[in-house]
PyMOL Python script that loads the backbone (N, CA, C, O; Angstrom):
from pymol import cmd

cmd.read_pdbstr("""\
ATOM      1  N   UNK A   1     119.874  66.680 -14.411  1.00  0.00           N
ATOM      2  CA  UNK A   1     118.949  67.424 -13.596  1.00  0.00           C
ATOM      3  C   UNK A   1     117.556  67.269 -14.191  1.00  0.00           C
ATOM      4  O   UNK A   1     117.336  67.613 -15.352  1.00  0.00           O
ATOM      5  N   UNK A   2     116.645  66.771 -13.434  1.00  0.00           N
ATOM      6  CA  UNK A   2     115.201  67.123 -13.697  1.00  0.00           C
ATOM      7  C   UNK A   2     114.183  68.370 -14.315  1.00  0.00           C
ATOM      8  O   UNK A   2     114.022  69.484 -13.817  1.00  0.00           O
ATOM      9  N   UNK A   3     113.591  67.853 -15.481  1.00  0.00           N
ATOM     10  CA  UNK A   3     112.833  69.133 -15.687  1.00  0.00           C
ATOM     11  C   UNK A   3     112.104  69.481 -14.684  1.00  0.00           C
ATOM     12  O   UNK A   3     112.145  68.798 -13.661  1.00  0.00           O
ATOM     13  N   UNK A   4     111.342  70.535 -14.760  1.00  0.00           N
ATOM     14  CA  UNK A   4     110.510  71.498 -13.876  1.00  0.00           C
ATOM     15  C   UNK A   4     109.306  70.980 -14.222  1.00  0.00           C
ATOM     16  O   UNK A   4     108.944  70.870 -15.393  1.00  0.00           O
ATOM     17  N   UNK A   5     108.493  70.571 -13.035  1.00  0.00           N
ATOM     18  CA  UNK A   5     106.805  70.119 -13.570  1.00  0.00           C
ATOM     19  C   UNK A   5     105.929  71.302 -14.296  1.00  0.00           C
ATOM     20  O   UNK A   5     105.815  72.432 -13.820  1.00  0.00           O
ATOM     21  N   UNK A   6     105.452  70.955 -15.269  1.00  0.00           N
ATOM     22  CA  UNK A   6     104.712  71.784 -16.356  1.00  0.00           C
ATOM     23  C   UNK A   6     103.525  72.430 -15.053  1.00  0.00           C
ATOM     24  O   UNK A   6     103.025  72.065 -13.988  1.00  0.00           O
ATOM     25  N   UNK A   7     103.517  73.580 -15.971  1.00  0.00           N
ATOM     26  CA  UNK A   7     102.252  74.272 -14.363  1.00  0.00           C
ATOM     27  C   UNK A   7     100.763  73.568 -15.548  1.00  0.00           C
ATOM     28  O   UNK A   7     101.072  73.192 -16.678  1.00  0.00           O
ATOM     29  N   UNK A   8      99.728  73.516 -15.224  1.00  0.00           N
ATOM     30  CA  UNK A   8      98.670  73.226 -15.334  1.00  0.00           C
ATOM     31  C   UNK A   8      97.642  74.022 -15.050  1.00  0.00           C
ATOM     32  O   UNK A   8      97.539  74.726 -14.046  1.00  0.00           O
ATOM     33  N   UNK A   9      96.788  73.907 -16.028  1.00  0.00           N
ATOM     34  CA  UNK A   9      95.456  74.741 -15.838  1.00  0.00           C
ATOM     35  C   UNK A   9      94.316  74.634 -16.975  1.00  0.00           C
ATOM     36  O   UNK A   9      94.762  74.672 -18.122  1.00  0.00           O
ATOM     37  N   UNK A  10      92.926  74.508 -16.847  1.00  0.00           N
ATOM     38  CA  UNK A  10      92.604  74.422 -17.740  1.00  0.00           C
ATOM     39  C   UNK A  10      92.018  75.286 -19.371  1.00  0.00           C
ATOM     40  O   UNK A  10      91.054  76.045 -19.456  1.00  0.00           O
ATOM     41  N   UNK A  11      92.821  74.920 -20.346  1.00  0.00           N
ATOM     42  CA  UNK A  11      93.006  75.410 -21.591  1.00  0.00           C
ATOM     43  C   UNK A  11      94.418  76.306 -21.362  1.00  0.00           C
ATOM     44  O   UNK A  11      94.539  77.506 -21.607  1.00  0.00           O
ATOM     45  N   UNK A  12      95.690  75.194 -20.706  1.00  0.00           N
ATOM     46  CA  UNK A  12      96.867  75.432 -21.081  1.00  0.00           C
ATOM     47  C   UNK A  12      97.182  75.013 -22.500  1.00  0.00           C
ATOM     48  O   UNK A  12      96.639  73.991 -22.918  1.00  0.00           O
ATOM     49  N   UNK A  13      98.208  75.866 -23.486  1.00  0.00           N
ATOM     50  CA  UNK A  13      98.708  74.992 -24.196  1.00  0.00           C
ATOM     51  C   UNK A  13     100.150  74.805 -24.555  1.00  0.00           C
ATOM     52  O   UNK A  13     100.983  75.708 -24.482  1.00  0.00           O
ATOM     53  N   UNK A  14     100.433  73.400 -25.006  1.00  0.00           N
ATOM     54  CA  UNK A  14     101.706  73.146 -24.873  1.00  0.00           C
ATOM     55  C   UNK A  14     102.427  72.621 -26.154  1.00  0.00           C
ATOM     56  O   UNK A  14     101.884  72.202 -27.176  1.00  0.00           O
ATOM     57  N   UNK A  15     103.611  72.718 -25.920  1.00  0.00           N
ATOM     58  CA  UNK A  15     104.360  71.906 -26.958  1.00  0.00           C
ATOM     59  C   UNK A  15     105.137  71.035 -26.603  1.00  0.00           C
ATOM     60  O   UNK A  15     106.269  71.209 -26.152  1.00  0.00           O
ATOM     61  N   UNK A  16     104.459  69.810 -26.823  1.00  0.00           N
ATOM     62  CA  UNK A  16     105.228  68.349 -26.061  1.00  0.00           C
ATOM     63  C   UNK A  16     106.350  67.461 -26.689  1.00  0.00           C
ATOM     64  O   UNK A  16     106.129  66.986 -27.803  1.00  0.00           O
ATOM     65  N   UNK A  17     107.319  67.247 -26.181  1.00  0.00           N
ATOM     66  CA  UNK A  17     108.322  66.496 -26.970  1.00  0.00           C
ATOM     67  C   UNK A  17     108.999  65.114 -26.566  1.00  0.00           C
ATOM     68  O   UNK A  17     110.028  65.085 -25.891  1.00  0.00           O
ATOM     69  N   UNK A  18     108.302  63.880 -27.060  1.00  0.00           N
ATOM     70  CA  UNK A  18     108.953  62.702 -26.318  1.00  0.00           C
ATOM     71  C   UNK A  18     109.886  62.473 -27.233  1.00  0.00           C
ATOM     72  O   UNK A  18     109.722  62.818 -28.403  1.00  0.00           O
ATOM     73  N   UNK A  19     111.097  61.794 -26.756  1.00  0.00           N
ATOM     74  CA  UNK A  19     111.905  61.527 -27.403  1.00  0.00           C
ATOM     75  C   UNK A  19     112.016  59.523 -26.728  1.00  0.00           C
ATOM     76  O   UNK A  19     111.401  59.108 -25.746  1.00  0.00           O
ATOM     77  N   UNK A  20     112.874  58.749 -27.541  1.00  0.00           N
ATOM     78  CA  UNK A  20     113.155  57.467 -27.578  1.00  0.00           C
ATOM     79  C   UNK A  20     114.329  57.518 -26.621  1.00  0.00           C
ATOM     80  O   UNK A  20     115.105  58.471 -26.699  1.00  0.00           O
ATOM     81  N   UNK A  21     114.552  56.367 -25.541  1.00  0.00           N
ATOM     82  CA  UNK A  21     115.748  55.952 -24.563  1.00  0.00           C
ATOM     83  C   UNK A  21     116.979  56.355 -25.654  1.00  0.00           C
ATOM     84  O   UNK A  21     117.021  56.038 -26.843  1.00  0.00           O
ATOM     85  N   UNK A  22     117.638  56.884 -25.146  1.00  0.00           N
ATOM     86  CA  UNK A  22     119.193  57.227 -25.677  1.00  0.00           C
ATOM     87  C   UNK A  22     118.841  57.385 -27.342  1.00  0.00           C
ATOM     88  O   UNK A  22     119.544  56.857 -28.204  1.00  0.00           O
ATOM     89  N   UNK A  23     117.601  58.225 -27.649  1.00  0.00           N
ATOM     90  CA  UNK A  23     117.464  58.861 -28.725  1.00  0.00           C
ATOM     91  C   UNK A  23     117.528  57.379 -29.517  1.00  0.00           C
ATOM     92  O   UNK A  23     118.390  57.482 -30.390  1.00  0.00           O
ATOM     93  N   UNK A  24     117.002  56.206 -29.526  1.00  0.00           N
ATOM     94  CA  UNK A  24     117.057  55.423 -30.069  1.00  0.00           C
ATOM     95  C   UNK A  24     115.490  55.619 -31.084  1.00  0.00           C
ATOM     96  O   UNK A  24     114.713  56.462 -30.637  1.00  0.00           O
ATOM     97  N   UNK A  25     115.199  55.127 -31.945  1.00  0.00           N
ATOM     98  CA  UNK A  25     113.978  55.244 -32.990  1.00  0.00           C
ATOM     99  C   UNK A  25     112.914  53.780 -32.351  1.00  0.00           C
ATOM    100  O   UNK A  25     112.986  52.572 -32.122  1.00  0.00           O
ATOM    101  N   UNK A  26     111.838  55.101 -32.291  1.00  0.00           N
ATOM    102  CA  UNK A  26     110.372  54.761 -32.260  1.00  0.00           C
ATOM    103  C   UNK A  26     109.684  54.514 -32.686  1.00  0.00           C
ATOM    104  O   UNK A  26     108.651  54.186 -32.104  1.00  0.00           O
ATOM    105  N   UNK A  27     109.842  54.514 -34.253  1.00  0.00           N
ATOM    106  CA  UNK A  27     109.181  54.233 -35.500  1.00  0.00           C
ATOM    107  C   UNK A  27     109.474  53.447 -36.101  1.00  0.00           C
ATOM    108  O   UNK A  27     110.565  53.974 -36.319  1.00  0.00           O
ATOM    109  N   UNK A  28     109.540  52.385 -36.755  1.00  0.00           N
ATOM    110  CA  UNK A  28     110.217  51.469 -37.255  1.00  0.00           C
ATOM    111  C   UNK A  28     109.174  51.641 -38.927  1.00  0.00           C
ATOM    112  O   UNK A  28     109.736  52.017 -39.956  1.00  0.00           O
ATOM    113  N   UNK A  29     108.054  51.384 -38.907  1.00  0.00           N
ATOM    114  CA  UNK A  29     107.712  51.530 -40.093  1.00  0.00           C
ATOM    115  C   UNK A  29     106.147  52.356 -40.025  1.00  0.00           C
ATOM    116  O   UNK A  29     105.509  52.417 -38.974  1.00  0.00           O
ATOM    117  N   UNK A  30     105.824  52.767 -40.903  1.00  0.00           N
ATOM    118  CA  UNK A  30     104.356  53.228 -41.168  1.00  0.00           C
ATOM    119  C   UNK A  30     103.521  52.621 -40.185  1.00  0.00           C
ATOM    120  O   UNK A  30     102.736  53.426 -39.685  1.00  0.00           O
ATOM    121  N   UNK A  31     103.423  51.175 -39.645  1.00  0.00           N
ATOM    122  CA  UNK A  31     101.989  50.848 -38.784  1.00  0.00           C
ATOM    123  C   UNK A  31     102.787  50.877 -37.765  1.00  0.00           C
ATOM    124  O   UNK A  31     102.809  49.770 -37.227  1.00  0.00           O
ATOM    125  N   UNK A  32     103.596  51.800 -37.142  1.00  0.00           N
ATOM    126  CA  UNK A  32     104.109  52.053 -36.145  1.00  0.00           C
ATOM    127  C   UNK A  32     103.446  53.335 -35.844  1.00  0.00           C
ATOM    128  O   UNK A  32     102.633  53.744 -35.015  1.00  0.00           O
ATOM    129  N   UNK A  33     104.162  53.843 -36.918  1.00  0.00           N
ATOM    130  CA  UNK A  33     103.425  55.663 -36.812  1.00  0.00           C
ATOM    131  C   UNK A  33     101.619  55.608 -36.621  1.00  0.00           C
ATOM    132  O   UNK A  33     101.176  56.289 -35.696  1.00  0.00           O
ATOM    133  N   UNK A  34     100.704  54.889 -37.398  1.00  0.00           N
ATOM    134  CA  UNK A  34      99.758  54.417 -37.045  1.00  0.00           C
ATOM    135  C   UNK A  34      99.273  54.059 -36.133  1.00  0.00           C
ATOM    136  O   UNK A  34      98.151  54.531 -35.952  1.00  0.00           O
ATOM    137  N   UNK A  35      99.686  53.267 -35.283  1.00  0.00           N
ATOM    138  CA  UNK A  35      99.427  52.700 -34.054  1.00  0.00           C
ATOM    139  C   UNK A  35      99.192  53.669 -33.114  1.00  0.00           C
ATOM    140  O   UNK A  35      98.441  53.707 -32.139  1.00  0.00           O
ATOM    141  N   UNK A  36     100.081  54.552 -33.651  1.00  0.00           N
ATOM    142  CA  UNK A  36     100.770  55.632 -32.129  1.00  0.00           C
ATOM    143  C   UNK A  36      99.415  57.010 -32.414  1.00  0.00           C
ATOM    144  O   UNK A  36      98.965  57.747 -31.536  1.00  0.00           O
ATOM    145  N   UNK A  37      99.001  57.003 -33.993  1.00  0.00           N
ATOM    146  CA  UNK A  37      97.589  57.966 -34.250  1.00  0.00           C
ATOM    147  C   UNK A  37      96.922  57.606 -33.602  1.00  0.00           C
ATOM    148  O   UNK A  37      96.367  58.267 -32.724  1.00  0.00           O
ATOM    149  N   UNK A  38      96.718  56.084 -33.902  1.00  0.00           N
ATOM    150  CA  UNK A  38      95.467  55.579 -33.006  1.00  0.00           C
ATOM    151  C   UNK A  38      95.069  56.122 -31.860  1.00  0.00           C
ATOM    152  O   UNK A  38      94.160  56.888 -31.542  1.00  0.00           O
ATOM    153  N   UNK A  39      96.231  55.381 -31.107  1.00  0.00           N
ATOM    154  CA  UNK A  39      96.692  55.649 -29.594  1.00  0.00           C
ATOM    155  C   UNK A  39      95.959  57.047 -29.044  1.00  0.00           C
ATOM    156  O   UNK A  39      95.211  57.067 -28.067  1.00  0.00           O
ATOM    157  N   UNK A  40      96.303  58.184 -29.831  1.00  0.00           N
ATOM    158  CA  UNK A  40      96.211  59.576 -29.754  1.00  0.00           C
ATOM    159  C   UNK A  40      94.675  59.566 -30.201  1.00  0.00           C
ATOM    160  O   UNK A  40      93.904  60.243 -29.521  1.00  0.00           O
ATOM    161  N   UNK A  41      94.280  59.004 -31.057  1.00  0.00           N
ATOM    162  CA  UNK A  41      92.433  59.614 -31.140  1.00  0.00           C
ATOM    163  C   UNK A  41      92.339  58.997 -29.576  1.00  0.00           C
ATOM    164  O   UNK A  41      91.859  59.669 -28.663  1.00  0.00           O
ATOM    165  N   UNK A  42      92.909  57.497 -29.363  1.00  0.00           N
ATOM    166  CA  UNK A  42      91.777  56.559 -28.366  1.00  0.00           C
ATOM    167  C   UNK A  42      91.847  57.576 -26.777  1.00  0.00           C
ATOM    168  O   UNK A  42      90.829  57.838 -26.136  1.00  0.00           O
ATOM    169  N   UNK A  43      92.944  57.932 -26.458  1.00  0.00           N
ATOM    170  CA  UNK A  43      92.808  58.997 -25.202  1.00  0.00           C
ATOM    171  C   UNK A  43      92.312  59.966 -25.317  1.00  0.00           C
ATOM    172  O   UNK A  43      91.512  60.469 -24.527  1.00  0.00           O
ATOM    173  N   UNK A  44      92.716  60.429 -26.378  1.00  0.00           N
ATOM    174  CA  UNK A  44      91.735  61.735 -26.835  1.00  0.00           C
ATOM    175  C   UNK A  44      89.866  61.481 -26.456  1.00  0.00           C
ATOM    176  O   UNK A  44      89.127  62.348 -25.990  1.00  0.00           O
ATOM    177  N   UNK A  45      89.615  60.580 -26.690  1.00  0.00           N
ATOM    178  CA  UNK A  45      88.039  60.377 -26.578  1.00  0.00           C
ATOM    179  C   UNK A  45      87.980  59.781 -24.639  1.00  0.00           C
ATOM    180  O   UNK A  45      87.207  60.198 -23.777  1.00  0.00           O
ATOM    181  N   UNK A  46      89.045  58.759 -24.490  1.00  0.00           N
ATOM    182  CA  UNK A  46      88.827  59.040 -22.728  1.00  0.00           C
ATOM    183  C   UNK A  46      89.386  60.410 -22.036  1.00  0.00           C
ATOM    184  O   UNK A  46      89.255  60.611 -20.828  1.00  0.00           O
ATOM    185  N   UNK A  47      89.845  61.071 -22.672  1.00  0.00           N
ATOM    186  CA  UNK A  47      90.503  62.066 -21.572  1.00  0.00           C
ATOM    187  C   UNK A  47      90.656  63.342 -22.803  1.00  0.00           C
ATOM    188  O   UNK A  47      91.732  63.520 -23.373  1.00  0.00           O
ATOM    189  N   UNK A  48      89.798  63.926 -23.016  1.00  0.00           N
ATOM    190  CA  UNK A  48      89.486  65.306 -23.725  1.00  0.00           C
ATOM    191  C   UNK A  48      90.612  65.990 -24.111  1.00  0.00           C
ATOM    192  O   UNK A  48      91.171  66.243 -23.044  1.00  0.00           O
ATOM    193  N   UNK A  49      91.391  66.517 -25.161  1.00  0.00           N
ATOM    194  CA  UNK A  49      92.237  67.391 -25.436  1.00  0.00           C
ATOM    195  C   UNK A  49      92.112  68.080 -26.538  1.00  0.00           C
ATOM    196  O   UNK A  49      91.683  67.429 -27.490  1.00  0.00           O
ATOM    197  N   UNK A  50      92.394  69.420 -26.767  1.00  0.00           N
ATOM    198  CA  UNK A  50      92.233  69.722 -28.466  1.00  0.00           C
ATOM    199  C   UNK A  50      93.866  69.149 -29.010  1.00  0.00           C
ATOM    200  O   UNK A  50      94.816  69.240 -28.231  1.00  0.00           O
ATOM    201  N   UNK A  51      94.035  68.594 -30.345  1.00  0.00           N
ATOM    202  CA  UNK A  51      95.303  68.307 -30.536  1.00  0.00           C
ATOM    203  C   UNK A  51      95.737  69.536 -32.286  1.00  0.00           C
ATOM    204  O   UNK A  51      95.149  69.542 -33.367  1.00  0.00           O
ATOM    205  N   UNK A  52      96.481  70.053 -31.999  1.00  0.00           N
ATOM    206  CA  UNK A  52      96.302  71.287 -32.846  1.00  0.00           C
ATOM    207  C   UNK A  52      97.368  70.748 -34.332  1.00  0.00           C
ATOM    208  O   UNK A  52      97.342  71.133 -35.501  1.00  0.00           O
ATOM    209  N   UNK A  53      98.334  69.605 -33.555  1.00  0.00           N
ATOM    210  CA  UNK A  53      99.506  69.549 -34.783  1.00  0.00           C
ATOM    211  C   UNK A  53     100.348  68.495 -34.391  1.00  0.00           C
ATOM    212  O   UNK A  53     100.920  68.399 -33.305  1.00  0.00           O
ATOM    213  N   UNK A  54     100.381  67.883 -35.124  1.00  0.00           N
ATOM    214  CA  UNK A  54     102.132  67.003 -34.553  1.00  0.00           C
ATOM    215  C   UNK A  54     102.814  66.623 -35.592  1.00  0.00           C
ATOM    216  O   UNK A  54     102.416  66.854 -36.734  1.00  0.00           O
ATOM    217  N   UNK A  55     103.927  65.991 -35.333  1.00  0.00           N
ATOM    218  CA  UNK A  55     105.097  65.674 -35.756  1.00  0.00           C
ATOM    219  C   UNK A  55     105.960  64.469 -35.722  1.00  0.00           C
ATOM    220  O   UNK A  55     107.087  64.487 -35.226  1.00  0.00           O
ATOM    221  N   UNK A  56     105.305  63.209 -36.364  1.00  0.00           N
ATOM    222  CA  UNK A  56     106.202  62.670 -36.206  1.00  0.00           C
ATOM    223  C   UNK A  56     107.198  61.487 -36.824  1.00  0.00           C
ATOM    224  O   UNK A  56     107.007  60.498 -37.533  1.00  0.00           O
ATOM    225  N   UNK A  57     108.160  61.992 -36.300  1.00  0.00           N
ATOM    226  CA  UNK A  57     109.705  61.994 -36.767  1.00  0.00           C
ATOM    227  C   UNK A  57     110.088  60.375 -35.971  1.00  0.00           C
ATOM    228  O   UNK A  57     109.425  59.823 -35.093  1.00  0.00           O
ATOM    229  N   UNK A  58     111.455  59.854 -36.667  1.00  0.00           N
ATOM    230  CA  UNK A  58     111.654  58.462 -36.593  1.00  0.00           C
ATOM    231  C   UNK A  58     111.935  58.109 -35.247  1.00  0.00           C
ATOM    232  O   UNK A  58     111.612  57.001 -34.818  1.00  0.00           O
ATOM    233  N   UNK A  59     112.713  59.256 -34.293  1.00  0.00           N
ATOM    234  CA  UNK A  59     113.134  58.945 -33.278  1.00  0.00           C
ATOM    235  C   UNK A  59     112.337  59.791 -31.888  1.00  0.00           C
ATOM    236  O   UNK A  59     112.492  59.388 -30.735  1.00  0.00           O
ATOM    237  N   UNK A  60     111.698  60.700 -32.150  1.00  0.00           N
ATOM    238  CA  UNK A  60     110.776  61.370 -31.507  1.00  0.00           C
ATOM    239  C   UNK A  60     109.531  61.942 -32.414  1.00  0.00           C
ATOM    240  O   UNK A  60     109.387  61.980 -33.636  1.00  0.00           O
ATOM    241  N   UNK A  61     108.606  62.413 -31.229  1.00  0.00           N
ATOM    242  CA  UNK A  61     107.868  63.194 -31.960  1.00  0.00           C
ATOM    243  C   UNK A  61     107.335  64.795 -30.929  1.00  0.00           C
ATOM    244  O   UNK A  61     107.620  64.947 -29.741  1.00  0.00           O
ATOM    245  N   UNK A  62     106.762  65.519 -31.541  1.00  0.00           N
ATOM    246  CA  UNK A  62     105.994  66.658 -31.368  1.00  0.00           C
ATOM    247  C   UNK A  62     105.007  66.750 -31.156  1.00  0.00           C
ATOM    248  O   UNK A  62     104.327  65.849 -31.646  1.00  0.00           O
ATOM    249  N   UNK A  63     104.325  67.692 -30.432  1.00  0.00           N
ATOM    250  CA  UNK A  63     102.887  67.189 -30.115  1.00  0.00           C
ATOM    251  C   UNK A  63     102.311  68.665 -29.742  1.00  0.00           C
ATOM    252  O   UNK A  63     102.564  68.888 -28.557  1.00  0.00           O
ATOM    253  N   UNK A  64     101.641  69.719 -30.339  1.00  0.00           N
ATOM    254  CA  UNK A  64     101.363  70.658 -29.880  1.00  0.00           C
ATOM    255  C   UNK A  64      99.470  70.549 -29.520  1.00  0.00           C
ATOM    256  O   UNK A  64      98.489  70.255 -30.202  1.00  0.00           O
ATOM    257  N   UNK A  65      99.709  70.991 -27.999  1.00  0.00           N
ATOM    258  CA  UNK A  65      97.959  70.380 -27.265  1.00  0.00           C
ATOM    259  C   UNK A  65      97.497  71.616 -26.621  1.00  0.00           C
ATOM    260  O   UNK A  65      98.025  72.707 -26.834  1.00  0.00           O
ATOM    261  N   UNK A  66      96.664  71.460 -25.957  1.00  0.00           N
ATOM    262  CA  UNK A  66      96.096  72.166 -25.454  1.00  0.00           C
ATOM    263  C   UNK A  66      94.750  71.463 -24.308  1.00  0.00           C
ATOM    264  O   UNK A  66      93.786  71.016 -24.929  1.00  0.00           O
ATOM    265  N   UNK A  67      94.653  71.345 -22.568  1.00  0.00           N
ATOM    266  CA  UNK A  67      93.997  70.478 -22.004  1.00  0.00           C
ATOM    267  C   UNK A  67      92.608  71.195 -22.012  1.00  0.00           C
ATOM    268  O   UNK A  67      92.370  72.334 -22.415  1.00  0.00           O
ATOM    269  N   UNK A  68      91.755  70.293 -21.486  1.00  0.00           N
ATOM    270  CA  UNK A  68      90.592  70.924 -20.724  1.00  0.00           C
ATOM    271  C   UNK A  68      90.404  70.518 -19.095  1.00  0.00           C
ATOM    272  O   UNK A  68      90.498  71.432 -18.276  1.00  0.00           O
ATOM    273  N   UNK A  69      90.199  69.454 -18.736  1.00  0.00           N
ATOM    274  CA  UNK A  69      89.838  68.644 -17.501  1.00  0.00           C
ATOM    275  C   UNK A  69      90.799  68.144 -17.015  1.00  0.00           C
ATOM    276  O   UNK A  69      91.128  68.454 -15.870  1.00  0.00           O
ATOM    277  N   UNK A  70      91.631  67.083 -17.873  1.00  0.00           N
ATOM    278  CA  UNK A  70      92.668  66.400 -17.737  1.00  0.00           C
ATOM    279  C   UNK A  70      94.320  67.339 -18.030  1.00  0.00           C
ATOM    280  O   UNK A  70      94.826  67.947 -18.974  1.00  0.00           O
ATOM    281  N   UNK A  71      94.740  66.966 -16.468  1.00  0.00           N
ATOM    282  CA  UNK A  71      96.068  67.145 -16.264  1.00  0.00           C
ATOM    283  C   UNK A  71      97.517  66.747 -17.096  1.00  0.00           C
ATOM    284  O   UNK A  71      98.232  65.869 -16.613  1.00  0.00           O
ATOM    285  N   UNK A  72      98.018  67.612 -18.698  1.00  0.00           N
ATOM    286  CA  UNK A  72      98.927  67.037 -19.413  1.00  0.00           C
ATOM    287  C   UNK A  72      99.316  65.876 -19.249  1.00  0.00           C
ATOM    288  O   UNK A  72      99.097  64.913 -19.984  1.00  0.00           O
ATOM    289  N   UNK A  73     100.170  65.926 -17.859  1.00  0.00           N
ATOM    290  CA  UNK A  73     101.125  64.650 -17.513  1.00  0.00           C
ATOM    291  C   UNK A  73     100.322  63.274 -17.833  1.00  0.00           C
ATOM    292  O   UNK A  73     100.742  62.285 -18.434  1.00  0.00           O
ATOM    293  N   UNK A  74      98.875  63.529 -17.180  1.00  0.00           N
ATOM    294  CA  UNK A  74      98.403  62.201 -16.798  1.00  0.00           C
ATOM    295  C   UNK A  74      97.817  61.578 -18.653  1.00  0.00           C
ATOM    296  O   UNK A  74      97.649  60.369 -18.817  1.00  0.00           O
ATOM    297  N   UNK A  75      97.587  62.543 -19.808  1.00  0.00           N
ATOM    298  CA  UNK A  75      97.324  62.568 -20.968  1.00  0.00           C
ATOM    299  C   UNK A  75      98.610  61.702 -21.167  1.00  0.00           C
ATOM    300  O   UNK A  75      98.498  60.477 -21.130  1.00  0.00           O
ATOM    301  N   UNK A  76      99.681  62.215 -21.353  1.00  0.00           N
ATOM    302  CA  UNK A  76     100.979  61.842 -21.983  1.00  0.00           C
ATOM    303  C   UNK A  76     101.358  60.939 -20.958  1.00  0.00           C
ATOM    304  O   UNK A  76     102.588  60.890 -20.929  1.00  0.00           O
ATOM    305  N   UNK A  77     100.988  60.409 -20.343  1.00  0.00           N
ATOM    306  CA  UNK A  77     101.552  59.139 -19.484  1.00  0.00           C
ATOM    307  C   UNK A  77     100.396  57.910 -19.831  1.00  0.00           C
ATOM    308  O   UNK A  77     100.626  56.701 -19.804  1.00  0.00           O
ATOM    309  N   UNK A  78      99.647  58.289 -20.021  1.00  0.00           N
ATOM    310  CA  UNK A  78      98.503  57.109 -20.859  1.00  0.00           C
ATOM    311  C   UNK A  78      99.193  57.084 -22.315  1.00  0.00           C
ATOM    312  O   UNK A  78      99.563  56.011 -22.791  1.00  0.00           O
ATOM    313  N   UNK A  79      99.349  58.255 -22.981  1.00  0.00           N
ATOM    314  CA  UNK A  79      99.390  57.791 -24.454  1.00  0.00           C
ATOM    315  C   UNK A  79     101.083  57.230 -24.853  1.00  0.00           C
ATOM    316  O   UNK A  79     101.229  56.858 -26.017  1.00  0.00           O
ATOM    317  N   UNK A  80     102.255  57.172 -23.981  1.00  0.00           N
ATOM    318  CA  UNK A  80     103.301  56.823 -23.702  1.00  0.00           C
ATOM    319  C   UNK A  80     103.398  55.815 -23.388  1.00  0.00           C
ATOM    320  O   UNK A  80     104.358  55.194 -23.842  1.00  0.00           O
ATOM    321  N   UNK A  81     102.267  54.972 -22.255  1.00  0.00           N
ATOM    322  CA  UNK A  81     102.157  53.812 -21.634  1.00  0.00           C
ATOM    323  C   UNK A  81     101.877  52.783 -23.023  1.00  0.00           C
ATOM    324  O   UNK A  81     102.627  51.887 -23.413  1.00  0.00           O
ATOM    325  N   UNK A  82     100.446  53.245 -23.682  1.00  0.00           N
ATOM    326  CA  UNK A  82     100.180  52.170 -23.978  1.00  0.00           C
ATOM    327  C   UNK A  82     100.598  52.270 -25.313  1.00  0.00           C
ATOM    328  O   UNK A  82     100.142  51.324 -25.955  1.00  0.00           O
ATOM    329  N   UNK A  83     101.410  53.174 -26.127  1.00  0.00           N
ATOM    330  CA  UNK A  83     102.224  52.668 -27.089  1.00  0.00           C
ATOM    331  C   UNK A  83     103.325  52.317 -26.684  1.00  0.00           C
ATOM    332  O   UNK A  83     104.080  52.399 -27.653  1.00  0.00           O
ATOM    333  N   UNK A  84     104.155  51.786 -25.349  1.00  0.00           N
ATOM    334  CA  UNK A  84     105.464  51.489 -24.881  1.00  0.00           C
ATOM    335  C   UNK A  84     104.916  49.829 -25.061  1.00  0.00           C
ATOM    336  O   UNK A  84     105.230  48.895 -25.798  1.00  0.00           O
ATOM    337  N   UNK A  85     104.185  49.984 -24.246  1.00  0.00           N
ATOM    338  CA  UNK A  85     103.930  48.180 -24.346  1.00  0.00           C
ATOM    339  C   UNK A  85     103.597  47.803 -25.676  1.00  0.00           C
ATOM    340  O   UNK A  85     104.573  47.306 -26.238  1.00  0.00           O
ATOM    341  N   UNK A  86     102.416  47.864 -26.499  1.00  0.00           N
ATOM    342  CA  UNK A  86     102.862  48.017 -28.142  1.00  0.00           C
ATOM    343  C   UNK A  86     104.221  47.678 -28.631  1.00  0.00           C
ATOM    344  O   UNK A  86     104.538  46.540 -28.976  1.00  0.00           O
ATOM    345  N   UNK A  87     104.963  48.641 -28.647  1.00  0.00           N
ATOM    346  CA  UNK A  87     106.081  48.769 -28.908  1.00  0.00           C
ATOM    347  C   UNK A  87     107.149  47.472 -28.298  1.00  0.00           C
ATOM    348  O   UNK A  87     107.889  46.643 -28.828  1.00  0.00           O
ATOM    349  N   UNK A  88     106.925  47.677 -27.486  1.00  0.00           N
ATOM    350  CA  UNK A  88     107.854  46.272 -26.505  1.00  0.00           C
ATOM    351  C   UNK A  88     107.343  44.763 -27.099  1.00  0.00           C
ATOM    352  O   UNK A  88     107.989  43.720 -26.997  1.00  0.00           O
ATOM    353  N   UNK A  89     106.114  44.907 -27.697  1.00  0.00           N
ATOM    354  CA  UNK A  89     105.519  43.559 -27.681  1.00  0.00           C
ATOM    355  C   UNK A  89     105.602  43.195 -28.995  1.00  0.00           C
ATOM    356  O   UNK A  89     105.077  42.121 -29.286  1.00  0.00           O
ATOM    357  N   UNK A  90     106.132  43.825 -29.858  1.00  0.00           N
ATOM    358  CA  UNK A  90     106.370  43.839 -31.353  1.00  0.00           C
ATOM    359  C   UNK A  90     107.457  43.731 -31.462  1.00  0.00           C
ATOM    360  O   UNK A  90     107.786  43.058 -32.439  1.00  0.00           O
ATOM    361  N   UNK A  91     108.661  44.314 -30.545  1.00  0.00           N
ATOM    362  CA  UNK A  91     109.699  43.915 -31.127  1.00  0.00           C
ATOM    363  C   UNK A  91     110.366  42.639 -30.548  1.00  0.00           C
ATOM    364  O   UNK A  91     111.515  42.284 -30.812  1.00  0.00           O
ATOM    365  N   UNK A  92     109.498  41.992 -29.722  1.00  0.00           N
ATOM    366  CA  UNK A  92     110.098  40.421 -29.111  1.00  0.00           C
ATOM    367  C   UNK A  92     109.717  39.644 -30.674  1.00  0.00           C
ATOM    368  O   UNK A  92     109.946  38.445 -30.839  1.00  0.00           O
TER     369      UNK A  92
END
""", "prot")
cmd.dss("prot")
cmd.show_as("cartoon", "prot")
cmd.util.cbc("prot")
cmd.orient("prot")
């Protein structure tokens, strides 16, 4: 069954949790975890968020936010996107 769409508003805050396909690991080494900081300043500066804390762990991570302008989903679907391809393109 489908989660419930997060309600939205601005200066919601949340506690976000992606996890890896069939809990498989996302991290493989340190410039993995790196990559994925990056990732998180580089949207952060196109698409505004305060980021208060995170977490992350080999096979998921944590992400506690808070929006201003920009709609969660569309935050975490940029910063998901472009460490997936990353990710995909490193391990060919």
């Amino acid at each position: 069954m489908p989660r419930k769409h997060r309600i939205w508003y601005p200066g919601a805050v949340y506690h976000i949790m992606c996890r890896g396909n069939h809990r498989h690991d996302i991290f493989r080494d340190e410039e993995d975890r790196q990559f994925y900081l990056t990732t998180l300043r580089r949207v952060q500066k196109q698409n505004p968020f305060y980021l208060y804390s995170y977490c992350l762990m080999t096979n998921h991570v944590h992400l506690q936010m808070e929006t201003l302008d920009i709609p969660i989903n569309q935050i975490m679907q940029r910063i998901n996107m472009l460490y997936s391809i990353y990710f995909n393109q490193t391990i060919l």
